[in-house]
N, C-alpha and C positions, 0 to 999 in steps of 0.2 A: 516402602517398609512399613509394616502394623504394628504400632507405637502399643506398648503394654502400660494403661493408666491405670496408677496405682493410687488409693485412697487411705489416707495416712490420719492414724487415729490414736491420740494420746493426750493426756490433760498437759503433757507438759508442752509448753513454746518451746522449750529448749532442744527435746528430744526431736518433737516433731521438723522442727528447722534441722536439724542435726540427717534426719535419715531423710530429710530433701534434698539434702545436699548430697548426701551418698549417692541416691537414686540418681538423680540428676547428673551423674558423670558417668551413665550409661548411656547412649546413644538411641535406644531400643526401650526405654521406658523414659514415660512423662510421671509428674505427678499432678493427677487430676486436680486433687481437693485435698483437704485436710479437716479435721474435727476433734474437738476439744474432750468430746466425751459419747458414749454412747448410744445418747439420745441424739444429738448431730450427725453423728455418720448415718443413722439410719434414716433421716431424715433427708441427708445429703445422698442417699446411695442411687435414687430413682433418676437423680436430675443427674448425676455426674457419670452413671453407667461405666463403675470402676473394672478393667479387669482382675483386680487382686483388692484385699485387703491388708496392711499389717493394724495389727492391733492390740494394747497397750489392756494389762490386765489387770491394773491399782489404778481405778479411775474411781472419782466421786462419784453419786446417783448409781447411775447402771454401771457398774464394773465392767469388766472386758468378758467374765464366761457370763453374765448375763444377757451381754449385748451378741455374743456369739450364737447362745441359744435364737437370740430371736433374728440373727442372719441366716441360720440354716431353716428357718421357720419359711421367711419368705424367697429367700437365695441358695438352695440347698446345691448347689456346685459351685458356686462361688468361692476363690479358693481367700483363703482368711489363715495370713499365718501371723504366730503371737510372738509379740515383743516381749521378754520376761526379763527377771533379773537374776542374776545368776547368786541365788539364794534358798535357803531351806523351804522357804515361803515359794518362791518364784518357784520351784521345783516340783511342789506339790499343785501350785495353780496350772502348771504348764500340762503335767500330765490330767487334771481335771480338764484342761481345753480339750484336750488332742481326744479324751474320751465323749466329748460332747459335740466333737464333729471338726477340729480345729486339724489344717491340713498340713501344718507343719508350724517348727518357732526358730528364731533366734535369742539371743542372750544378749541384754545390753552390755556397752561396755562397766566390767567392774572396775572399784577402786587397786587393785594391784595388776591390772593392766596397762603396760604407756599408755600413754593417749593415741600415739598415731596408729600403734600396731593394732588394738582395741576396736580404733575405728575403722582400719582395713579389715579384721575379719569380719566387723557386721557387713562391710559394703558386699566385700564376697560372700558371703554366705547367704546373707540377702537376695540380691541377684541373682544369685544362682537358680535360688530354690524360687523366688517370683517367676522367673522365667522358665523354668519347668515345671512349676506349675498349670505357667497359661499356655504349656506348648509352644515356645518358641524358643529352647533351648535345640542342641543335638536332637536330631529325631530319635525314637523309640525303637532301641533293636528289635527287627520283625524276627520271627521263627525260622529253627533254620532247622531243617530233618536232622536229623541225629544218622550217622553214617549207619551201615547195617548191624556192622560188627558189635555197634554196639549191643545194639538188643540182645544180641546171644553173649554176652558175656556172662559166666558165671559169676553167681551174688557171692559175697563173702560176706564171712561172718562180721556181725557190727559189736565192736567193743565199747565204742563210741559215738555219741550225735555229738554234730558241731553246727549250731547255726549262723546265720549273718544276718542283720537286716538294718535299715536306715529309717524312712521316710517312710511313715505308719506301721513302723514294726511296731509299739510296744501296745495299739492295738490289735497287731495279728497276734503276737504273745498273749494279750489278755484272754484271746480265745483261743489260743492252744494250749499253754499251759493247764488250763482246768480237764482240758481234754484225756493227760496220762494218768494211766494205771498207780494205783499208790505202787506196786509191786514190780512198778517201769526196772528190770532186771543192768543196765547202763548208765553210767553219767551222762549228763549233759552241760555242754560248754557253750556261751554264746556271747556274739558282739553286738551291742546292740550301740550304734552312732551317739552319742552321748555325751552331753558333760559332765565334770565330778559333781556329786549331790545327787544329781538327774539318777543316775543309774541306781545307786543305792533307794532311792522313793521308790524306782520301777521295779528293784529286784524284792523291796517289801510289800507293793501291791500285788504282784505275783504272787508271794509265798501263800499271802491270806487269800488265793483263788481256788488255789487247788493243792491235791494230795502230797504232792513233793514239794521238799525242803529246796523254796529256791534261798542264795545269799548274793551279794556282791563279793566277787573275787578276791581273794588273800594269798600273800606270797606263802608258799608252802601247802598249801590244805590240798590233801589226800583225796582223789576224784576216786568216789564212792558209789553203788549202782544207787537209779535213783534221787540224788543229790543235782541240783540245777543250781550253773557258776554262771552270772554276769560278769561282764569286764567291767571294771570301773573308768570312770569317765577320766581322759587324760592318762590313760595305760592301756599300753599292749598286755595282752594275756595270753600264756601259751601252757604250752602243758609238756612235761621233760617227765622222762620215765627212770625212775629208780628202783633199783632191784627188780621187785615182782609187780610194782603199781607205779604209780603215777601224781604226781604235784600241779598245783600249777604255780606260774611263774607270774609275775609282771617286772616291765619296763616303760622307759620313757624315752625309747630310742627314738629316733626320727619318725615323722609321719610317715604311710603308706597312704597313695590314694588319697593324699590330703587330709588323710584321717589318723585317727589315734586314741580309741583303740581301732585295732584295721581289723575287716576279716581274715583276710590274706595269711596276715599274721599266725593267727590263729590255729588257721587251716594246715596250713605249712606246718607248725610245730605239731598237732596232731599225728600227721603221716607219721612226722620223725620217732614218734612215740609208740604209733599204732599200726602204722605199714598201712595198709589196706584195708583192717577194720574199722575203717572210720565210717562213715553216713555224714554226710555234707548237707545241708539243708539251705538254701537262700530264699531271703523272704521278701519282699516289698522295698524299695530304695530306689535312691538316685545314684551315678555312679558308675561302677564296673570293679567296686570293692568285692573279694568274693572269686572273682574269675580264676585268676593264677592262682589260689587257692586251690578251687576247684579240680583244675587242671591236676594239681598234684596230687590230689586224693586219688580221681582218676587213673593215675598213670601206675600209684601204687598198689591198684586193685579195688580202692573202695567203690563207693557210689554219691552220685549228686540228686535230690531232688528238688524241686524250683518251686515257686509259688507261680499260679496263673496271671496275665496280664488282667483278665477282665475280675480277679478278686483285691488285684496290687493295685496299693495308691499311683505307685509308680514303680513302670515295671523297666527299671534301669539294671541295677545287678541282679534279679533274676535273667533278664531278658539278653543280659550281655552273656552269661550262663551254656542258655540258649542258644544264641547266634556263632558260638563260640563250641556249639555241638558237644558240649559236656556235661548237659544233661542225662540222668538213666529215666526220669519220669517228671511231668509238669504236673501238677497238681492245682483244684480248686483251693482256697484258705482252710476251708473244712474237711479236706480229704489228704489232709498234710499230716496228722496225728495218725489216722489208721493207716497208711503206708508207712511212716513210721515205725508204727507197733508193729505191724508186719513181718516187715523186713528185717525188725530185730530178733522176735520172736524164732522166726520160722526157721534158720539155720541153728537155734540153740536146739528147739522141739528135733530136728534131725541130728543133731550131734548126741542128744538123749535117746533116741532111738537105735544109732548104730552102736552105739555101748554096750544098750540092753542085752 
């Protein structure tokens, strides 16, 4: 069995004995080393030949995004995910990692967390994500043809985009959102893996990218063309149809898929609202969030497009998508906005036409 050595980098004794000890009741990962601060790990990285890093973002001297810049300098696949604190602060530094190369984070335990439960999500969540990182989780759904029928399916009109995404969405976001038309003629709804705080940072780095009004999700608010809804971290978000438009909703029902907010979710309430004019969108994740989703877009008429393996950090819930043959089109990361616009477009431009 190929032992996953992991290099565990924090100023605290505390923490760092603490995710030892997590690690360490996996079977399938060692911990190589450990290091107090960011000048030692890098020091330590050549002799220890980690395969992961976690790493701690309020350190003395070299902080954790400075120490990360200079892992990706000389380690540029090395995967490096970040310890943060589940705080205004922590929120803001987490998404500064994940923009400078950081390949994923967890959240230390906070103060109104038990203790035990706290420390079982970092174990899982941890592990998880180390070991699919370095490839030694579930393998990676390969491709799978799309049956014929589907290609000839007629396109229906799109009312609505719905996207998903986990594990390097809120960099695939960063470069699609600046992508749409100020004059984007639909809403857009999306789940993006998150905790509370988190999402609201990423739904304000967003708004300040591009032409559309993104926000974090509110119970009640009126899905407008145009207008871009994040879920908030720790809620499901869906969208219920009144009269002639559309709200959306949150809760704090059970997890799906381990998660919460879930795509699934999401997806699901859509159809209910929209039938078949939905557009489904999956982007980069770990997972198989997204699928039964998908599925039911599908089944109501809409359409699913994916994001590519070789542009996704990880191509889990696109790729499960795929293998699951409910895909209508795979897409590079940059050719996900213009099918998009497309496909929104091009049934309105014909509906305008057979009027005339």
């Amino acid at each position: 069995m190929q032992l996953v050595r992991v290099l565990i980098v924090d100023d605290s004794a505390v923490i760092r004995r603490m995710l030892g000890y997590l690690l360490a009741s996996d079977p399938e990962i060692v911990v190589a080393g450990s290091a107090g601060n960011g000048i030692q790990a890098l020091a330590r990285i050549p002799d220890l030949k980690p395969d992961a890093v976690t790493l701690d973002i309020e350190m003395p001297g070299m902080d954790g995004l400075e120490t990360l810049v200079e892992i990706r300098k000389l380690y540029p696949k090395l995967p490096v995910i970040m310890v943060s604190a589940l705080t205004e602060h922590g929120a803001t530094a987490t998404l500064d990692a994940l923009a400078r190369g950081a390949s994923d984070y967890v959240t230390k335990p906070s103060p109104g967390e038990p203790k035990g439960l706290s420390q079982e999500r970092v174990r899982e969540e941890l592990i998880r994500k180390i070991k699919c990182l370095c490839g030694v989780s579930a393998p990676q759904p390969r491709p799978v043809p799309a049956p014929a029928v589907a290609i000839a399916r007629p396109q229906a009109r799109t009312d609505l985009v719905a996207i998903g995404t986990s594990t390097g969405g809120p960099n695939a976001l960063a470069e699609l959102i600046p992508q749409f038309p100020a004059d984007f003629p639909v809403p857009i709804v999306i789940v993006q893996h998150m905790p509370p705080l988190f999402t609201r940072h990423l739904a304000e780095r967003l708004n300040a990218s591009g032409s559309l009004r993104v926000q974090e999700g509110k119970e009640g608010e009126r899905l407008l063309p145009g207008q871009v809804w994040i879920a908030p971290g720790d809620h499901h978000m869906t969208v219920t149809r009144i009269g002639t438009g559309c709200v959306l909703g949150l809760n704090r029902d059970p997890q799906e898929n381990s998660c919460r907010p879930a795509v699934d979710v999401l997806f699901r309430s859509a159809v209910r609202s929209y039938g078949g004019n939905v557009l489904g969108v999956v982007l980069t994740g770990m997972g198989s969030d997204g699928t039964r989703g998908s599925a039911a877009i599908r089944e109501a008429g809409g359409a699913v497009i994916v994001q590519d393996e070789a542009s996704s950090v990880v191509w889990g819930m696109p790729g499960n998508v795929v293998a699951a043959s409910l895909a209508d089109r795979i897409c590079p990361l940059g050719g996900i906005v213009p099918e998009i616009v497309r496909r929104v477009l091009v049934r309105r431009t014909s509906a305008v036409a057979g009027r005339s």
